[in-house]
C-alpha positions in Angstrom: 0.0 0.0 0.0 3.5 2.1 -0.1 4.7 4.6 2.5 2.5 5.0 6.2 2.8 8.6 7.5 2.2 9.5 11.1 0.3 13.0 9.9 -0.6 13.8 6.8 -1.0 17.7 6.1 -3.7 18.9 3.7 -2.0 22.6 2.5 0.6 24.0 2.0 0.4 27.5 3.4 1.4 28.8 6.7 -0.7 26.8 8.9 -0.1 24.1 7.5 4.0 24.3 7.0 4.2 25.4 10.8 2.3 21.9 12.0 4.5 20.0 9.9 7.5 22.6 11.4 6.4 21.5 14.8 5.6 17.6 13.9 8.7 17.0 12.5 11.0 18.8 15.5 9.0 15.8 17.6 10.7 12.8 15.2 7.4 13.0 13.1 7.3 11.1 9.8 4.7 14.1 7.9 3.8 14.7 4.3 2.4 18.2 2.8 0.2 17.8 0.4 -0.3 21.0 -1.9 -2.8 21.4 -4.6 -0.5 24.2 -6.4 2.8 25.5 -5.1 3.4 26.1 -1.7 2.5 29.3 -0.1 0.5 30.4 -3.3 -3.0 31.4 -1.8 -3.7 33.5 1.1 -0.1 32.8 2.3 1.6 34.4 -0.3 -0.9 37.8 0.0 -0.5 38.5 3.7 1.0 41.8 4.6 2.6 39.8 7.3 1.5 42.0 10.0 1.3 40.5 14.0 -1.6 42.9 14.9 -2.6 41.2 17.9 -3.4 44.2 19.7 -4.4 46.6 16.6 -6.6 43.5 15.3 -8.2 42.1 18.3 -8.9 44.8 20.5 -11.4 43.2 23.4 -9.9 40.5 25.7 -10.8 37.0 25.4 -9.4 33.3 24.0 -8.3 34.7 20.6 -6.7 37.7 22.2 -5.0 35.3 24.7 -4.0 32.9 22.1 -2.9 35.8 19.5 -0.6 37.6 22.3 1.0 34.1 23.1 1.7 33.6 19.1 3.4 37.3 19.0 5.4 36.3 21.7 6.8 33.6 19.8 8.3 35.5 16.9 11.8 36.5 18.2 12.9 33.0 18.9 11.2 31.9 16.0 12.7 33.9 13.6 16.2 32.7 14.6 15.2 29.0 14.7 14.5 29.3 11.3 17.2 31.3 9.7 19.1 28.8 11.2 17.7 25.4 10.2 16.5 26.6 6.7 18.6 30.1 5.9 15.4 32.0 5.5 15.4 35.4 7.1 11.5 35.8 7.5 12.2 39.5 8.5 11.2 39.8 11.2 10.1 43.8 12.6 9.6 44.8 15.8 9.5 48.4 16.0 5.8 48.6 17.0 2.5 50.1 15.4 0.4 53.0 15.0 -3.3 52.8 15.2 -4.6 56.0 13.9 -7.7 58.2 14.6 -8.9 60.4 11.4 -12.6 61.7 13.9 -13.2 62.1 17.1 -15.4 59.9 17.3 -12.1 56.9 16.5 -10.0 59.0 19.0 -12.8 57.8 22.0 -12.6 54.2 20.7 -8.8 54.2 20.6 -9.0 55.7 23.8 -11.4 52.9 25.8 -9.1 50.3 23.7 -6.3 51.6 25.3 -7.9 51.4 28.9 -9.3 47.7 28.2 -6.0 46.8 26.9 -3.8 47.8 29.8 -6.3 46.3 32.1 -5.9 42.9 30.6 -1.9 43.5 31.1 -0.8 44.9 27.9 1.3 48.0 26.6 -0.8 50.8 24.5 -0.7 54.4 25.0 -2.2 57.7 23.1 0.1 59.5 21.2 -1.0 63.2 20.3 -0.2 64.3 17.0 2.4 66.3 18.0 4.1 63.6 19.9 3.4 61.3 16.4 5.0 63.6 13.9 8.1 63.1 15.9 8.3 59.6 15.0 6.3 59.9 11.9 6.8 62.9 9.9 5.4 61.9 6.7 1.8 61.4 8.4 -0.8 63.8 7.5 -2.2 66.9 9.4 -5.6 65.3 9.2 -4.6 62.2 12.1 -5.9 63.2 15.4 -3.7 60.9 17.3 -2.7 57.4 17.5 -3.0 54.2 20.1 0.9 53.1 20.0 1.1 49.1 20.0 5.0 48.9 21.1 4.8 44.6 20.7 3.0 44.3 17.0 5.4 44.1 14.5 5.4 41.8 10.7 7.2 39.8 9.1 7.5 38.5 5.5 4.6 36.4 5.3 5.2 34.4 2.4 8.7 34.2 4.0 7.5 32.3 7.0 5.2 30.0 5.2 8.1 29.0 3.2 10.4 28.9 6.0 8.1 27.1 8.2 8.1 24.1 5.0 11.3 24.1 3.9 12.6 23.7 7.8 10.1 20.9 8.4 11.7 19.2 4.7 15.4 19.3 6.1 14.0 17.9 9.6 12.6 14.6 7.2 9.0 16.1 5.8 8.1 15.2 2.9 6.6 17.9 0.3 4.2 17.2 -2.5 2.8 19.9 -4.7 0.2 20.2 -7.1 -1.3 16.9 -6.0 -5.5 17.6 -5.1 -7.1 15.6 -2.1 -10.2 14.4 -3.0 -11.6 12.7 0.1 -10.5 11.1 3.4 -10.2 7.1 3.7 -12.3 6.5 6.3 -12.8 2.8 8.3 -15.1 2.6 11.4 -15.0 6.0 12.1 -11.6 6.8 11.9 -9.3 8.0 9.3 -6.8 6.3 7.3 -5.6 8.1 4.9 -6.5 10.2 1.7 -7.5 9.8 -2.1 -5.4 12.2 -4.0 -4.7 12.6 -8.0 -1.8 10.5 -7.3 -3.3 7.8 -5.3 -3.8 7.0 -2.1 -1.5 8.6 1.2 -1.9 6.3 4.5 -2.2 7.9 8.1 -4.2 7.7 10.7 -3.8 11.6 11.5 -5.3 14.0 8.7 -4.4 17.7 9.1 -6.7 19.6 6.9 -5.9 23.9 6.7 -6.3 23.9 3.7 -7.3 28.0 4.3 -10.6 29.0 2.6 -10.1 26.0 0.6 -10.7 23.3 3.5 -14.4 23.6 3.4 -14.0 22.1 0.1 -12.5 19.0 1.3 -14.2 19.1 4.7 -17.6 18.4 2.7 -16.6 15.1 1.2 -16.5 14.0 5.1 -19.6 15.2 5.4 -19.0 18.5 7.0 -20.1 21.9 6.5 -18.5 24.2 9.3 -19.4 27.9 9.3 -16.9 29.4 7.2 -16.7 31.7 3.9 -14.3 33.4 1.8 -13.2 37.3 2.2 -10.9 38.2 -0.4 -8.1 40.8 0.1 -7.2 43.4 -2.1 -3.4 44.5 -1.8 -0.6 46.8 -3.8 2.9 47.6 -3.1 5.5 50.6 -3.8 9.0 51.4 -3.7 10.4 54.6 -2.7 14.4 55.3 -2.5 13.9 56.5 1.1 11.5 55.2 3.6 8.4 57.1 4.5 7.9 55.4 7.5 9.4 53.6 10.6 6.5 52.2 12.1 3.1 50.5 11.1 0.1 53.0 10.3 -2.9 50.8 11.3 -6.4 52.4 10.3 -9.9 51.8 9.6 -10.3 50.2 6.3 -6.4 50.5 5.5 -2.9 49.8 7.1 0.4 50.6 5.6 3.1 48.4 6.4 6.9 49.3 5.3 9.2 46.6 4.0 12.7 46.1 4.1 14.4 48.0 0.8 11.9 51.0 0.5 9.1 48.7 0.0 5.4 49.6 1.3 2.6 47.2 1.1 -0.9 48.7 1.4 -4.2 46.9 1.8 -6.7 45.4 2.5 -10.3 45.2 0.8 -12.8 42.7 2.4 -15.2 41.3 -0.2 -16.8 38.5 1.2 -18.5 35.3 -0.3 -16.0 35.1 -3.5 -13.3 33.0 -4.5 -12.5 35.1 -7.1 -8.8 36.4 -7.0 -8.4 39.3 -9.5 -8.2 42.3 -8.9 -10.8 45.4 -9.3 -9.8 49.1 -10.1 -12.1 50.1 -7.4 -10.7 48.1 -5.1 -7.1 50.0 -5.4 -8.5 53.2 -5.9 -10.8 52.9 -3.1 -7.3 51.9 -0.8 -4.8 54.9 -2.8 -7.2 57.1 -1.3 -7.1 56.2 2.2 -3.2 56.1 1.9 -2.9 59.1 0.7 -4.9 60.4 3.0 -3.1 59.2 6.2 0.9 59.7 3.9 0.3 62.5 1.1 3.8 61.7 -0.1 3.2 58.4 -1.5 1.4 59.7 -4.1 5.6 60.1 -5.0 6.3 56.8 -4.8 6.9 54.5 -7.9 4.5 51.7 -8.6 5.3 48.3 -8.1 2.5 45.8 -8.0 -1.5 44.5 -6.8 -2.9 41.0 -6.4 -5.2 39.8 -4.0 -5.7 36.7 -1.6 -8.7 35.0 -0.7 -9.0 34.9 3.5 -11.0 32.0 5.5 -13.5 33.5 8.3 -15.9 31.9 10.3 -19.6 32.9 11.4 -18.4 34.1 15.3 -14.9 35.2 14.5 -12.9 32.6 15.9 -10.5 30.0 13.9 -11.1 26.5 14.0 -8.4 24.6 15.6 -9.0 21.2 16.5 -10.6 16.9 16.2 -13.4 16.6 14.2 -16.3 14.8 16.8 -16.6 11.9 14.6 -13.8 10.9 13.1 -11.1 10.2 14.8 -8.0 11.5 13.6 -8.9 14.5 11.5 -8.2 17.4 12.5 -8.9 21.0 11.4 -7.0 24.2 11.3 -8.7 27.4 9.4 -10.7 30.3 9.7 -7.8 32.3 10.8 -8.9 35.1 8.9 -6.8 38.1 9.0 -4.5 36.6 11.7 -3.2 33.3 10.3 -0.1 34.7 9.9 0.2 35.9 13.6 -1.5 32.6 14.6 0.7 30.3 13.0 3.7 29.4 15.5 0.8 28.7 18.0 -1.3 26.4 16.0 1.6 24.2 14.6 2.4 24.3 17.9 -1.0 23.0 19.5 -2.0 20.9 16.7 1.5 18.8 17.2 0.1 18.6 20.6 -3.5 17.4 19.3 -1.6 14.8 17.6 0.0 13.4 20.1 -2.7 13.1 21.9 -2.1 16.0 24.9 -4.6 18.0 26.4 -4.7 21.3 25.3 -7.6 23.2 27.4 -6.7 26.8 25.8 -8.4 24.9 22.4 -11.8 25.1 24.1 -13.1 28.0 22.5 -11.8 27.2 19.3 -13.4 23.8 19.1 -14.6 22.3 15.8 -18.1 21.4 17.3 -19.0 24.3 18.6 -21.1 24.9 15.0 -20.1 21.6 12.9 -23.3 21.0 10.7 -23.5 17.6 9.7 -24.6 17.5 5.7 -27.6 15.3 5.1 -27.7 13.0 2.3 
C-alpha cells in the first residue's frame, strides 16, 4: 500500500507548514500535500503584520492565544534562519493605530484602557508627539493608540520557511497533487485519495485555508466558514516614508525592508475570485494618501489579491473533528493566520499526540459543525 505517515498535512500554506515545522521537530514522519505551489494562496498575499493588539482589541481566548503567538516570533525567527537560511524579517518596532474623527480618537481611547487592564502595553500619542516619530503622516490624524509589541514579518517568507525547515528535519513535500476525500474505516481515518493515489495515516491535518471547506464536505462537514478576499498593492520609494506600522480603519500601511510599502486590504466577502478590481485599489490609494500625502511620489510596483478563511463568530477552528477520529482541522484564521501560525503548529502537534490542550476550548470544531444530510 507504499509509505504510512504519522500526519498527513492537507496545504501547503502557513498553517499548514508550521504543524509539519512542529511535527517534525518531535521525530514526526509528515507529508504536505499541496494542490498548487506552496504558499501560493492566502499565504503568499499576507502583509505579514502580527496585529494582535491593533486587530483584536477586546480580551478573550483569541486575544490570549494571538498575544502568546506574538510572543513567539523573536525566537522563531532565529530558529528558522538557522535550520532553513530563511530570514522571515522579522520587525519589531511597533505600530500606529490612527484616529482620522473624534469619534475613532474615543474608541482608541477605551481600547487603550481595556487593553492595559488585561496587562498589555498601548498608549495615546497626540499628534504632536506622532509627527516626531512619523513625519510623513498627515495633518488630518488626530492621534494614535501606539502598540510597542505588534510588528510583521515576511509572510510568504514564514510560510516558506516554516516548510522548507520541516523538509530538512525529514517532511516530505508534495505539490500540485489535489485531495479528494478522506479514507475513512469505522469512524476513523486512514488516509487520503489524491490525484496520485492514495497517502496512509491515521492523522489528517486539513488547513487547507478557505479552501478546506471544500475538502471538509466530502467527510460530510459543513463548518461555518466563507471566503473574504483581500485586495493589496505595493511601492517602492528610494527613502523610507515610515518607521513604524500605520494601522487604520479600512487600510494599514506596512513598510518593508528595501523602501518597500505594502498597502491593503479590501474585504469582499462570499468570492473565491482572485483578481483584482480598479475600485478596489482606488478605493485603498485614497485612504493612503490620506493618512501619507507623499506616497502619491512613490513609484509603482504591483496588486494581487488573496482569498482569507473567516468563520460565522470570528474565531479560527483549531481542533478533532467529533466523529472521526484522527482529522483534524485548522482554518478560519482570517486576517490573523499569519500571527497565529507558531501557536497552531504548535498545539495541533500537541492534538496529535494526543495531549490536552484546554486553551483549544473555545476554538473547538463542534462548537457549529453541521453535519450535511444525504
Amino acid at each position: 500500500m507504499g509509505c504510512i505517515y504519522d500526519a498527513i498535512i492537507v496545504g501547503g500554506g502557513v498553517n499548514g507548514g508550521a504543524i509539519a515545522y512542529n511535527l517534525a521537530k518531535r521525530g514526526k514522519k509528515v507529508l504536505i500535500l499541496e494542490k498548487d505551489r506552496l504558499s501560493s494562496k492566502s499565504s503568499g498575499a499576507a502583509a505579514g503584520m502580527l496585529g494582535a493588539q491593533a486587530e483584536l482589541e477586546e480580551d478573550g481566548p483569541l486575544f490570549q492565544l494571538a498575544k502568546r503567538s506574538r510572543g513567539m516570533f523573536p525566537s522563531l525567527s532565529g530558529e528558522l534562519k538557522e535550520i532553513s537560511g530563511i530570514d522571515i524579517e522579522f520587525v519589531n518596532k511597533g505600530m500606529f493605530k490612527v484616529a482620522l474623527t473624534s469619534e475613532q480618537e474615543a474608541e482608541l481611547k477605551r481600547i487603550i484602557d481595556i487593553q492595559r487592564s488585561a496587562g498589555e502595553e498601548a498608549e495615546w500619542f497626540s499628534t504632536a508627539e506622532l509627527r516626531i516619530y512619523e513625519t510623513q503622516l498627515s495633518d488630518a490624524i488626530r492621534g494614535a493608540m501606539y502598540i510597542s509589541k505588534d510588528g510583521h514579518v515576511s509572510a510568504y517568507q514564514l510560510a516558506i520557511a516554516f516548510a522548507k525547515s520541516a523538509a530538512i528535519l525529514g517532511a516530505e513535500i508534495k505539490e500540485f497533487v489535489t485531495v479528494h476525500s478522506f479514507r475513512i474505516e469505522n469512524s476513523r481515518v486512514k488516509g487520503v485519495v489524491t490525484s496520485e493515489g492514495e497517502f496512509l495515516s491515521e492523522n489528517v491535518i486539513v488547513a487547507s485555508g478557505a479552501w478546506s471547506s471544500h475538502l471538509l464536505r466530502e467527510a460530510g462537514v459543513r463548518l461555518d466558514t466563507y471566503p473574504v478576499k483581500g485586495e493589496c498593492f505595493s511601492v517602492k520609494t528610494h527613502r523610507p516614508l515610515l518607521e513604524k506600522t500605520i494601522f487604520s480603519q479600512g487600510c494599514y500601511i506596512v513598510p518593508k525592508v528595501g523602501g518597500r510599502i505594502i498597502v491593503g486590504a479590501t474585504m469582499i466577502p462570499h468570492t473565491f475570485d482572485q483578481k483584482v478590481s480598479l475600485e478596489g485599489i482606488s478605493t485603498l490609494m485614497e485612504k493612503a494618501k490620506q493618512l501619507i500625502p507623499a506616497i502619491t511620489e512613490a513609484e509603482w510596483e504591483k496588486a494581487w489579491a488573496g482569498i482569507r478563511p473567516q468563520t460565522g463568530d470570528g474565531l479560527p477552528y483549531i481542533g478533532e473533528h467529533p466523529e472521526y477520529h484522527g482529522i483534524f482541522i485548522a482554518t478560519g484564521h482570517f486576517r490573523n493566520g499569519i500571527l497565529l501560525s507558531p501557536v497552531t503548529g504548535e498545539l495541533i502537534a500537541d492534538l496529535v499526540e494526543r495531549k490536552a490542550v484546554p486553551e483549544l476550548s473555545a476554538f473547538r470544531v463542534e462548537r457549529s459543525l453541521k453535519m450535511i444530510v444525504s
